[in-house]
C-alpha positions as CSV (number, residue, x, y, z in Angstrom):
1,X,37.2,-103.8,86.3
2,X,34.8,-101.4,84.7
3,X,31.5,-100.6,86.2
4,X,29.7,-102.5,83.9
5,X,32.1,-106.0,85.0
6,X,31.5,-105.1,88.5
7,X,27.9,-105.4,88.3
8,X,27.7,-108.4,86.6
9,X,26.3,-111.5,88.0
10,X,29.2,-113.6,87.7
11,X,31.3,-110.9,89.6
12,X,29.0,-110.4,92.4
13,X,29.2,-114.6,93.1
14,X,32.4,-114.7,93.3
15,X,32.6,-111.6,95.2
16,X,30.2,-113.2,98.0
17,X,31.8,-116.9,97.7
18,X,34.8,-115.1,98.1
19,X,33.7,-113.3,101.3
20,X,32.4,-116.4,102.8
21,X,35.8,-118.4,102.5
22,X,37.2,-115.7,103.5
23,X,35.3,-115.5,106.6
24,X,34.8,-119.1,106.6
25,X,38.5,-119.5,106.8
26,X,39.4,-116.5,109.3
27,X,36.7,-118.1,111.9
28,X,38.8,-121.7,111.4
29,X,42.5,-119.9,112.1
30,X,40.7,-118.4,114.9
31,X,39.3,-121.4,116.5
32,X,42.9,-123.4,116.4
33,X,44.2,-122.0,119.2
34,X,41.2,-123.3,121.3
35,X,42.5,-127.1,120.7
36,X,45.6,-126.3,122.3
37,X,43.8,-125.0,125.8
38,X,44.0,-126.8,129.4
39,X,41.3,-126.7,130.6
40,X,42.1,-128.2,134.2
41,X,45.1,-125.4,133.9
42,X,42.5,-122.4,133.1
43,X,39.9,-123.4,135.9
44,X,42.7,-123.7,138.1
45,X,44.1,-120.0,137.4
46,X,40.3,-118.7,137.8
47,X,40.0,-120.5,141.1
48,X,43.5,-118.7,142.0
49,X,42.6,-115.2,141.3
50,X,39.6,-116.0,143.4
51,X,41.6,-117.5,146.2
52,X,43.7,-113.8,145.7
53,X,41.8,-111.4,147.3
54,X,44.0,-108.7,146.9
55,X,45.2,-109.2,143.9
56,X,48.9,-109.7,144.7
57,X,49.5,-112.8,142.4
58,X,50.2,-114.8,145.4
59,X,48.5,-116.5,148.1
60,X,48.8,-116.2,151.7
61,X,47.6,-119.0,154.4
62,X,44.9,-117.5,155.5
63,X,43.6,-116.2,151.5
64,X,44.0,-120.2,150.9
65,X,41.3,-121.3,153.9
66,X,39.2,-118.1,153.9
67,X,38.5,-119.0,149.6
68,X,38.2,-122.5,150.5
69,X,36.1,-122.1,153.0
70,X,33.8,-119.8,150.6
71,X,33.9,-122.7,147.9
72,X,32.6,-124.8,150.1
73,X,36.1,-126.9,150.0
74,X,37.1,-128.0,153.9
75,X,40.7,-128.0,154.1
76,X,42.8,-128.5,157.3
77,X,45.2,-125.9,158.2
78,X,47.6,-129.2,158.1
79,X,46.5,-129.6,154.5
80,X,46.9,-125.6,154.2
81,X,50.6,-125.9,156.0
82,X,51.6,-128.2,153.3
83,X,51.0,-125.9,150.7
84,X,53.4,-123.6,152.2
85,X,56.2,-126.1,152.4
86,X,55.4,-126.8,156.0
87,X,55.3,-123.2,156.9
88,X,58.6,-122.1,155.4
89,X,56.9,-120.1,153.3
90,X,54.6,-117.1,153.5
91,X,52.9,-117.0,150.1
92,X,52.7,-119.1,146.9
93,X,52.8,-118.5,143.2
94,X,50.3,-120.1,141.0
95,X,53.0,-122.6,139.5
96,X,53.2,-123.7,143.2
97,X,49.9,-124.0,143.5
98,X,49.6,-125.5,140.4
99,X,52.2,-128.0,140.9
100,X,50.6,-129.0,144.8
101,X,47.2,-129.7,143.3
102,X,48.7,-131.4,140.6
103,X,50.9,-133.5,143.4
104,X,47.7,-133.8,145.7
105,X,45.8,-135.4,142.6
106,X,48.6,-138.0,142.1
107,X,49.0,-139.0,145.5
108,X,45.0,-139.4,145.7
109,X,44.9,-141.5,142.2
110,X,47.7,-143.5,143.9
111,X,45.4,-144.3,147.0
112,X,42.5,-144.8,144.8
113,X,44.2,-147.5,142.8
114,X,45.8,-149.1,146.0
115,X,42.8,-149.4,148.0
116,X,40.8,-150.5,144.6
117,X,43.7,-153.4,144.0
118,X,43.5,-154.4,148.1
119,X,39.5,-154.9,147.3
């Protein structure tokens, strides 16, 4: 386009409606992904690397009751024992974590419903 083209009013409209699709569009694409997020899933892996003071990936027993404890979540060491398979395990990954409090939930919802259909 020539100078003259360029700076016609025409040219700089669709120059700017252009931009703001463009933009418009790009801000969409990038929002997408967000409808696809777990939320449970993502608090649960922030409340993990809490729970992991040192940073190992893993929990030990104690890391488990000392971040409870600082949550303000009072767990027995029974409750904390369970976690680690009854104490045949020293640490746990967060997909064992994950899949105990997801197992935990279940059981309570289970209880809930039971003692709500007894009632």
């Amino acid at each position: 386009m020539t100078m003259h083209q360029l700076g016609a009013r025409k040219s700089k409209m669709i120059r700017h409606l252009a931009t703001i699709i463009g933009i418009s569009l790009g801000c969409i694409a990038g929002m997408i992904p967000l409808l696809f997020v777990n939320e449970e899933r993502m608090l649960a892996i922030n409340v993990f690397r809490k729970l992991d003071v040192d940073d190992s990936k893993d929990l030990t027993p104690q890391e488990l009751m000392d971040g409870m404890a600082k949550l303000g979540v009072n767990v027995t060491p029974e409750q904390v024992k369970s976690v680690f398979d009854d104490g045949r395990k020293e640490t746990v990954t967060f997909e064992e974590f994950w899949s105990h409090m997801h197992a935990y939930d279940d059981g309570k919802k289970t209880t809930q419903s039971s003692a709500e259909k007894q009632e």
